[in-house]
Residue, then its C-alpha position, 0 to 999 in steps of 0.5 A: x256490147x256494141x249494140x249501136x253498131x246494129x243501126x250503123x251496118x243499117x245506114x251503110x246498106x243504104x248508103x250502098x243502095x243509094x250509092x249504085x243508083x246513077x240518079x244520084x250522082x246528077x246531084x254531085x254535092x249529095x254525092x259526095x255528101x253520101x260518099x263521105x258517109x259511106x267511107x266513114x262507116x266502112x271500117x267500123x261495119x268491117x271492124x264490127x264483122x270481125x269482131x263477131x266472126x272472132x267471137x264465133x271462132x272462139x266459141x267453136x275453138x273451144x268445143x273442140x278443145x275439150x278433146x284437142x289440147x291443140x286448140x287450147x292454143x287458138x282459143x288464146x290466140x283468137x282471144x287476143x286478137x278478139x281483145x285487139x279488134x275491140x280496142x280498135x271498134x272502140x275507138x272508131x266509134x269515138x264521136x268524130x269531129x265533124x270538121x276533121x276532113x277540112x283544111x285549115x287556116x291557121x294564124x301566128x301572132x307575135x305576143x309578149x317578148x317584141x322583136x324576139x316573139x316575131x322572130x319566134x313567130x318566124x320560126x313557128x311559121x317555118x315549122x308548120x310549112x315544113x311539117x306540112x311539107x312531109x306529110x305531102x299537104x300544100x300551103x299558101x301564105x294569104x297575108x303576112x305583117x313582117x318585123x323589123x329583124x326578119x320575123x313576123x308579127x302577123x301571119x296567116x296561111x291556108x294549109x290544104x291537103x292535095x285534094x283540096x278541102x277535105x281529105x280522101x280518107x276519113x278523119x285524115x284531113x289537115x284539121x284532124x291533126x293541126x287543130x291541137x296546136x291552137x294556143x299560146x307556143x312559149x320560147x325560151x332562150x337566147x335571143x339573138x339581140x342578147x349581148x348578155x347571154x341571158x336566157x329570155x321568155x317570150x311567147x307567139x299565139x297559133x290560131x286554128x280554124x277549119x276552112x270553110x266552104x261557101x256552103x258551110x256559112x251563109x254571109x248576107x253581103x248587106x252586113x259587110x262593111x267594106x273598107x279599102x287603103x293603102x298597103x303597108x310595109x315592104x312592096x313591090x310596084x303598085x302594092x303600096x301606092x294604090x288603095x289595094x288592101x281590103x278590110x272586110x267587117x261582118x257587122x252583127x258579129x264584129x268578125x273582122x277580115x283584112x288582107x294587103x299582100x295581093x296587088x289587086x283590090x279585087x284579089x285582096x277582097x277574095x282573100x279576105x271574105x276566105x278568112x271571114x267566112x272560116x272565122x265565121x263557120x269556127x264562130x258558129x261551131x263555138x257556140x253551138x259546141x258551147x250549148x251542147x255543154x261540148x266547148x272547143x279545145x281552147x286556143x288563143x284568148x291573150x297571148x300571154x307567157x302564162x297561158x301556155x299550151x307548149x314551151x320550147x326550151x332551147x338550152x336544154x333542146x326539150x319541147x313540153x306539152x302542157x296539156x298532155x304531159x308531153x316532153x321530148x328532147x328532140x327541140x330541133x327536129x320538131x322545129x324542122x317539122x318533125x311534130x308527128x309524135x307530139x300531135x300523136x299524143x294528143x290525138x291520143x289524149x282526145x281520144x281517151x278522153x272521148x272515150x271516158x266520157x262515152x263510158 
């Protein structure tokens, strides 16, 4: 059991070797490539030494409970602990999705339901800023099309942790947690526009890609088609009456970027080649995901009330998970950003699954 770990504390020796030799860290990229190694099979070579110290104290707890009954009580003590700590090497050595220490950029579009589906949209926007505001990561709203009453029907924001892209611990980056709510998010309840008191259905799509960086996708400047115009919608001086909004194409792919919030063109332009290049690298991993008969979780194809990850029923203040079988009636602290518990299952949900499959 847990041969493959023999390789493993193998790498993690080297990687110390390599690590205490100040040559290496001229190369501050290869540095910070070996460090991010290192700390992730730290906890599974010290898991794995425990587990097999354990499995040592139990063998010599029972030679000596052959003649003290006292020690009868250890060997189950330490045989329940040695159960614990298997649990737990089992799940550090669940196959990690590489972009699990990112950042992220993540889209909320309006959908079926018109006006009130961009107030709902609003409302999703709220949650994911204040949920990210209790677990101490920082957002930033790159571009944003807003409704007629208050609510969005595009928007788009950087979430990052405080270090920027990437975490400091292993797999506690902003996607390792936030890349579960890609999908279509339902509503129902009484839009505000309702004279009738009747209960609506409308839905809003979130889209969740890992932020790349400039070393994770190479972008030939020659396939970009690049296209300036006017801003629209509300703005302050000299947003709307210059050409200062950019649309970037990415023509083999048809990847299209675009961002009209900035004043300058020159500010717009860097926005928007982030979002490329992000669309870009998820693009990437898709289909290398799909060759490897691996495909992603799926997110947003059309923002359609039937194809729905998650409803959120006012009436009865009830959130459901679909795809975990998920239910609290706790609708308005999850809206307030408490969504902890709800992410927690289906982290829990991949991981089983993970785990099933590796079996």
């Amino acid at each position: 059991m847990f041969e493959a770990v023999e390789d493993l504390i193998g790498e993690h020796a080297d990687l110390e070797k390599q690590l205490a030799d100040p040559s290496v860290h001229a190369d501050q990229a290869n540095a910070r490539k070996l460090n991010k190694r290192y700390a992730e099979l730290t906890p599974i070579v010290a898991t794995y030494r425990s587990w097999k110290q354990l499995g040592e104290d139990i063998e010599t707890a029972k030679e000596y409970a052959a003649d003290d009954p006292d020690f009868a009580a250890e060997v189950k003590e330490l045989t329940r602990e040695r159960e614990e700590t298997t649990e737990k090497l089992r799940l550090l050595l669940v196959p990690r999705d590489p972009s699990d220490d990112k950042d992220v950029l993540l889209e909320i579009k309006a959908g079926a339901g018109g006006d009130e589906s961009a107030l709902f949209a609003g409302d999703l926007l709220r949650m994911y800023l204040r949920y990210a505001e209790r677990v101490g990561w920082k957002t930033e709203i790159i571009d944003s099309t807003e409704s007629e009453l208050g609510g969005y029907k595009d928007v788009q924001v950087a979430v990052k942790t405080k270090g920027g892209n990437g975490a400091t611990e292993p797999g506690q980056g902003v996607w390792a947690r936030l890349k579960y709510e890609g999908g279509v998010h339902r509503v129902q309840r009484v839009p505000a526009t309702e004279s009738q008191g009747r209960i609506h259905t409308s839905a809003a799509g979130v889209l969740v890609t890992p932020e790349a960086e400039e070393v994770d996708v190479e972008i030939n400047m020659n396939d970009l088609r690049i296209d300036v115009y006017r801003s629209s919608g509300p703005g302050g001086q000299s947003v709307n009456t210059t050409d200062s909004a950019v649309r970037i194409t990415h023509v083999p792919t048809g990847v299209v970027a675009s961002c009209q919030n900035e004043k300058s063109q020159l500010q717009n332009k860097e926005q928007a080649m982030r979002i490329l290049r992000s669309r870009l690298l998820a693009a990437a991993q898709e289909e290398a995901e799909s060759k490897a008969a691996d495909a992603r979780r799926s997110q947003v194809r059309t923002v359609d009330r039937s194809e729905k990850i998650r409803t959120y029923n006012f009436p009865e203040n009830r959130i459901s998970d679909h795809r975990v079988g998920f239910k609290a009636y706790n609708l308005d602290q999850v809206l307030d950003g408490d969504l902890d518990a709800m992410i927690q299952a289906c982290v829990d949900a991949d991981a089983a699954a993970k785990l099933a499959d590796a079996s």
